[in-house]
N, C-alpha and C positions, 0 to 999 in steps of 0.2 A: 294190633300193630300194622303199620301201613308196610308194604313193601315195596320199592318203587326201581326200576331199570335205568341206569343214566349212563347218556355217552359223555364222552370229555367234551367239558363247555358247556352242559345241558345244569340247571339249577333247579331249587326247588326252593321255597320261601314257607315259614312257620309264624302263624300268626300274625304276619304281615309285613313282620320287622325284624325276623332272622331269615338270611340267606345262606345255606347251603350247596356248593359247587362242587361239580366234579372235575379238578383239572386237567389230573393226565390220570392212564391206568398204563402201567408197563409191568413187564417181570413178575405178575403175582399181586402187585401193589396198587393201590389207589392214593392219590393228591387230593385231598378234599380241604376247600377252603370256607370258609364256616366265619361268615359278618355278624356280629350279635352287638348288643350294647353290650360295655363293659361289666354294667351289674349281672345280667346273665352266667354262673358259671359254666365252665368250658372246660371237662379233664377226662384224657383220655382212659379209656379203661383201662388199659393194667396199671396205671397208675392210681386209679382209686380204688382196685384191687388190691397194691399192693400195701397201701397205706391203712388194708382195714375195710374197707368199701365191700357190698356184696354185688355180683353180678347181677343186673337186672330179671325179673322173673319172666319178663316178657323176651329173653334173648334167648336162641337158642343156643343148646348146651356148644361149647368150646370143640373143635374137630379134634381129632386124635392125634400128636405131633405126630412128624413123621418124620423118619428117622433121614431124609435126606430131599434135596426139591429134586423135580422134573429134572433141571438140566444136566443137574448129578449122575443121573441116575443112569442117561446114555450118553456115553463118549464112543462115537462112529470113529473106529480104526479104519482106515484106507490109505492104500496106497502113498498118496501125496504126505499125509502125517507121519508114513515111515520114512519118504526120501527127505521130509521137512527137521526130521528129526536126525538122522543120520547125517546130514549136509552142518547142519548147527554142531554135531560130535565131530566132526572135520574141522570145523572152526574151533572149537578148544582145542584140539591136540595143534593144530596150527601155532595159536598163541602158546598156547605149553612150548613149544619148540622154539618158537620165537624168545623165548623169557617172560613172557608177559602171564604168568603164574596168576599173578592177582585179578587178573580182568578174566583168566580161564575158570578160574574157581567159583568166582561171581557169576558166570553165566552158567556152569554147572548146576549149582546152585539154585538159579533159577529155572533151569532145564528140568530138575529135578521135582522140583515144585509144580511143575504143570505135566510132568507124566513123570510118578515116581516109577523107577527101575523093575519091581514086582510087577506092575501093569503091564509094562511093555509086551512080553510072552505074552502074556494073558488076553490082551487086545490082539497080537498078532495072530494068534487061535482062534480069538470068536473070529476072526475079516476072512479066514480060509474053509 
C-alpha cells in the first residue's frame, strides 16, 4: 500500500484517469475530492461496512473510539469566562425583572448548554 502526505490543494492521480484531491483539513477532518468516470464505483467505507462489506485487509485496523475529542477534553476557566458568565446571569435576572420571562429562560437555557451548573465549581477549582 502506498502511503502518501498531502497539503490542501496538493492531488494525486490513479492510472491516469482518476484524480484525488485534498481540499481542506480542519477540526480532525479531511475534504477529499475524488474525479473518476462514473463506471468506477465510489463508497465510503462505513458505508460498505455497514451494508455487509468487509474492511480491506490492507487497511489498518480502525483506532479505538474515544470517548470524547481534543476540544472536549480542555475547557480553560479564566477569569474573563467567569465575569463573561456572571454579566450574562445579570442580564437574565434583568429581563426576569423586567417581565420578559420568556427571552430569560431562553437564554438560560442556552447559558446552561455551554457551561452546565456542576462544572462551574469544578472549573472555578482547577483556574485556583
Amino acid at each position: 500500500m502506498l502511503k502518501l502526505t498531502l497539503l490542501p490543494d496538493e492531488y494525486v492521480t490513479i492510472n491516469g484517469d482518476i484524480v484525488v484531491q485534498l481540499c481542506r483539513v480542519a477540526g480532525g477532518r479531511a475534504d477529499v475530492a475524488v474525479h473518476a468516470d462514473r463506471s468506477v464505483p465510489i463508497v465510503r467505507g462505513t458505508v460498505l461496512e455497514r451494508s455487509g462489506g468487509q474492511r480491506p485487509a490492507c487497511l489498518a485496523p480502525p483506532a479505538p473510539s474515544k470517548s470524547r475529542y481534543y476540544r472536549d477534553q480542555i475547557f480553560r476557566w479564566n477569569d474573563d469566562r467567569e465575569r463573561a458568565v456572571r454579566a450574562m446571569k445579570r442580564t437574565i435576572q434583568k429581563l426576569e425583572q423586567d417581565g420578559r420571562s420568556e427571552e430569560a429562560a431562553s437564554l438560560r437555557t442556552q447559558l446552561d448548554r455551554i457551561i452546565p451548573a456542576f462544572w462551574e465549581s469544578e472549573l472555578t477549582e482547577k483556574s485556583t
